[in-house]
LOTISE-114154 format. One line per 10 residues: number of its first residue (from 1); their letters; for each residue x, y, z of N, C-alpha, C, O, CB. Coordinates in steps of 0.1 Angstrom, whole numbers, plus 2048, in hexadecimal, padded with zeros to 3 digits. Glycine has a CB too. Layout:
<recs>
NUM> A> X/Y/Z/X/Y/Z/X/Y/Z/X/Y/Z/X/Y/Z  ...
</recs>
This chain:
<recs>
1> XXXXXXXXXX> 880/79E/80B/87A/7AB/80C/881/7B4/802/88E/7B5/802/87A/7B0/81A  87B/7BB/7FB/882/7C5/7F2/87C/7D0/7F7/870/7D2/7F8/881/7C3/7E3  88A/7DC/7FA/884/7E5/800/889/7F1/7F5/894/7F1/7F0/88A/7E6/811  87F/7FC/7F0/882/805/7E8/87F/816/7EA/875/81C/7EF/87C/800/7DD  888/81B/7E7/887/82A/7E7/881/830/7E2/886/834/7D8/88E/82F/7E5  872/838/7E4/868/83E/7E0/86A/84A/7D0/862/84F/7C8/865/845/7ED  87A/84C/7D0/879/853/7C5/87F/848/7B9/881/84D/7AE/881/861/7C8  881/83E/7BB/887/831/7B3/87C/82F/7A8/870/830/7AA/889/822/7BE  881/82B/79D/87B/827/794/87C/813/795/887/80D/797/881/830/788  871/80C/792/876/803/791/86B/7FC/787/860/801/786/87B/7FD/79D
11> XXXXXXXXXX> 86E/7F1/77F/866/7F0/772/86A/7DF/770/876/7DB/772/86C/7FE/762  85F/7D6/76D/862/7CA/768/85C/7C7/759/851/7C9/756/85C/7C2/771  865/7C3/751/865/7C0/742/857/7B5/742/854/7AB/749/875/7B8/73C  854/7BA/739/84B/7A8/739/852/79E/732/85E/79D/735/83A/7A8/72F  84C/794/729/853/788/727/854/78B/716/84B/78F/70F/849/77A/72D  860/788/712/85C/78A/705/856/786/6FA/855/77A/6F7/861/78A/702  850/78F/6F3/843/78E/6ED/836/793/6F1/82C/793/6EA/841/784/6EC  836/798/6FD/82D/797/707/823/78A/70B/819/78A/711/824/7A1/705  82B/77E/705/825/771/707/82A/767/712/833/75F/710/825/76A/6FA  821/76A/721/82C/763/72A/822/751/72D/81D/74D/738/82F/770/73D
21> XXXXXXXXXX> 822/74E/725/824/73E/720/817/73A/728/816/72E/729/834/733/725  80D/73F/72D/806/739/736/808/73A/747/802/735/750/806/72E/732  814/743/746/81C/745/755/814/74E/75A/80E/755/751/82C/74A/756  812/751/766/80A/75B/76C/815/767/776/816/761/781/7FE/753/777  81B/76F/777/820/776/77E/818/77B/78A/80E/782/789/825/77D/776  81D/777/794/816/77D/7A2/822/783/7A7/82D/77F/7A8/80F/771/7AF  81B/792/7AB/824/799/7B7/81C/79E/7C4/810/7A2/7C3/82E/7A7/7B1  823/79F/7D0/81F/7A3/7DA/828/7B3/7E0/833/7B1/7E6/821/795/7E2  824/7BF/7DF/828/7CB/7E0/81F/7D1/7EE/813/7D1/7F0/825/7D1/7D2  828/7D6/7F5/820/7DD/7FF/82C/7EB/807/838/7EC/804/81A/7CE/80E
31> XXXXXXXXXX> 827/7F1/80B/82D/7FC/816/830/7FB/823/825/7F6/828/827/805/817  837/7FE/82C/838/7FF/83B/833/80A/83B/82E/811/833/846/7FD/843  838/80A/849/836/81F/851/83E/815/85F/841/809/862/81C/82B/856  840/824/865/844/81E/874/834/822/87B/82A/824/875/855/829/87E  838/822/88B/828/823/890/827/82F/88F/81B/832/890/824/81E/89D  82F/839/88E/82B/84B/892/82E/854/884/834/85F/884/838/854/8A1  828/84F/87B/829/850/86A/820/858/86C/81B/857/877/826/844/85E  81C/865/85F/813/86B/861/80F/86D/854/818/871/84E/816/875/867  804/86B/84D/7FF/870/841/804/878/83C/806/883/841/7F5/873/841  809/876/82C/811/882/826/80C/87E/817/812/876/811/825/882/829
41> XXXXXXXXXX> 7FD/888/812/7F2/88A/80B/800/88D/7FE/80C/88D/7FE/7E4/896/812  7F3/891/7F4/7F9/894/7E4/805/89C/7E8/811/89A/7E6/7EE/89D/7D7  7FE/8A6/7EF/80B/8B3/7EA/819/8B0/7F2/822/8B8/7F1/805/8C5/7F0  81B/8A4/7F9/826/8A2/7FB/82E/897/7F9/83A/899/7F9/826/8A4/802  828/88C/7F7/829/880/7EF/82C/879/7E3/823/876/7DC/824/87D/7EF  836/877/7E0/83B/872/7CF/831/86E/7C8/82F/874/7BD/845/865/7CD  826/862/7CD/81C/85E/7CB/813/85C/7D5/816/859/7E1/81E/856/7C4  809/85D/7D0/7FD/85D/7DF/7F3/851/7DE/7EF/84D/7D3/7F2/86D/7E0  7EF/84C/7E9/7E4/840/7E5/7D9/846/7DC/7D6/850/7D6/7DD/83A/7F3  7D2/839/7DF/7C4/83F/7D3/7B8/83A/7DD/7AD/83B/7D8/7C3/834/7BF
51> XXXXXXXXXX> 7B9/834/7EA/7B0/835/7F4/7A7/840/7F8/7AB/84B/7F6/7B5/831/7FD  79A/83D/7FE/793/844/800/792/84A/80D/787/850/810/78C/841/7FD  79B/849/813/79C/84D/822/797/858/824/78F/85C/81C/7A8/84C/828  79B/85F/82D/797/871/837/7A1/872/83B/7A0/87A/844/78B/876/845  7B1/86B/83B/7BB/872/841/7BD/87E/83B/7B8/881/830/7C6/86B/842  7C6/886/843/7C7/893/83D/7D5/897/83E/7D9/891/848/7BE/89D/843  7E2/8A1/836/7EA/8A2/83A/7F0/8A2/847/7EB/8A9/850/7EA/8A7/835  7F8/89C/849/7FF/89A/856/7F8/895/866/7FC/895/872/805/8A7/857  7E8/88F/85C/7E6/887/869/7F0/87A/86C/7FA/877/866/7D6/881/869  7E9/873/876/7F3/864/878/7EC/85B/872/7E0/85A/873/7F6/85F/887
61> XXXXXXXXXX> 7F6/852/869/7F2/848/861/7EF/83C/868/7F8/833/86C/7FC/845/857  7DD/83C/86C/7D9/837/877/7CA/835/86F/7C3/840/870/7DB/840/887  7C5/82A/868/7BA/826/85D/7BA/819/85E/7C2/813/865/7BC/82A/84F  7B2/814/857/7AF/808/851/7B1/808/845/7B0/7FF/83C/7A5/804/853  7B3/813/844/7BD/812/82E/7CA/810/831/7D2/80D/828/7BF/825/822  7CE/811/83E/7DB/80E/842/7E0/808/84A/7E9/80B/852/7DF/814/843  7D9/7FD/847/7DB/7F3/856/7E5/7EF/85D/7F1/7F0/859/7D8/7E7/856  7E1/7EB/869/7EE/7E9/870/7EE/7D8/870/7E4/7D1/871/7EF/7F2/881  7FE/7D3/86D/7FB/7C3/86D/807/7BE/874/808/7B2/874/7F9/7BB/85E  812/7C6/87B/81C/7BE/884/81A/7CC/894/818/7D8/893/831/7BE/87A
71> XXXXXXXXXX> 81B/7C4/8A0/819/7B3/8A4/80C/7AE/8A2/80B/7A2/8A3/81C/7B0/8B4  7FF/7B6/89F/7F6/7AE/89B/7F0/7B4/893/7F5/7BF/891/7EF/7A9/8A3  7E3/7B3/88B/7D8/7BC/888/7CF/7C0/890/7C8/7B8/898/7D1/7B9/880  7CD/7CD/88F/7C6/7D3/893/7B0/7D0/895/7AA/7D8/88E/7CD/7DD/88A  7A8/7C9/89B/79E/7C6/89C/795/7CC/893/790/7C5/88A/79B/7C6/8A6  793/7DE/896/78A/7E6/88E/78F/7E9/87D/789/7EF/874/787/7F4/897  79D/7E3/87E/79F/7E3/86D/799/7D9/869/792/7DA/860/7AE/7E3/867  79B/7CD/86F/798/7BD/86B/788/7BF/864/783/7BC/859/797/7B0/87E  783/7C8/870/76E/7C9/86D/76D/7CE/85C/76A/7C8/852/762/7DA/87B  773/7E0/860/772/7E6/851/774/7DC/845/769/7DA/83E/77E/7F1/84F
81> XXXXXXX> 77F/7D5/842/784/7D0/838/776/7C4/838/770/7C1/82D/795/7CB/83C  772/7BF/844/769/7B2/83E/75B/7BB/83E/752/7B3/83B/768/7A3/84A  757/7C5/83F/74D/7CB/83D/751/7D2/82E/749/7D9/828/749/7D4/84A  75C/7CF/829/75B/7D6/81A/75F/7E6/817/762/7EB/80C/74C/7D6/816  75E/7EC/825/765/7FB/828/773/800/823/777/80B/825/766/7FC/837  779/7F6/81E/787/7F8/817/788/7F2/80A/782/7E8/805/793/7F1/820  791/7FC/806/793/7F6/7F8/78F/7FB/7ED/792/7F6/7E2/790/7EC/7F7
</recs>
């Protein structure tokens, strides 16, 4: 797990030449929150998603743009996402 500080810069070189041999680079990047997180829109945020939600400053970060996945997922996120409503 790599855990990073929101005002951190962090940056990966490509390969030199920009020729990475037929190699494919995969990464997997994501965010936490705890459970009583609250939406914190442009004007307060380093950077802000690019989702289309209706949260609004300082509601609770409680969506299906923002799913919940420990100890389980959430059912009515599960629907949105397979109905295409996210993303």
């Amino acid at each position: 797990m790599l855990i990073w500080h929101p005002r951190s810069i962090h940056k990966v070189d490509g390969a030199p030449g920009g020729d990475w041999q037929g190699k494919k680079r995969r990464v997997l990047g994501g965010t936490v929150a705890i459970d009583d997180a609250l939406y914190q829109g442009k004007k307060k945020a380093l950077f802000s998603d690019m989702g289309s939600h209706d949260l609004k400053q300082g509601d609770p970060l409680k969506s299906p743009f923002f799913p919940i996945i420990f100890p389980q997922s959430d059912p009515e996120e599960r629907r949105w996402r397979a109905e295409g409503r996210v993303g």
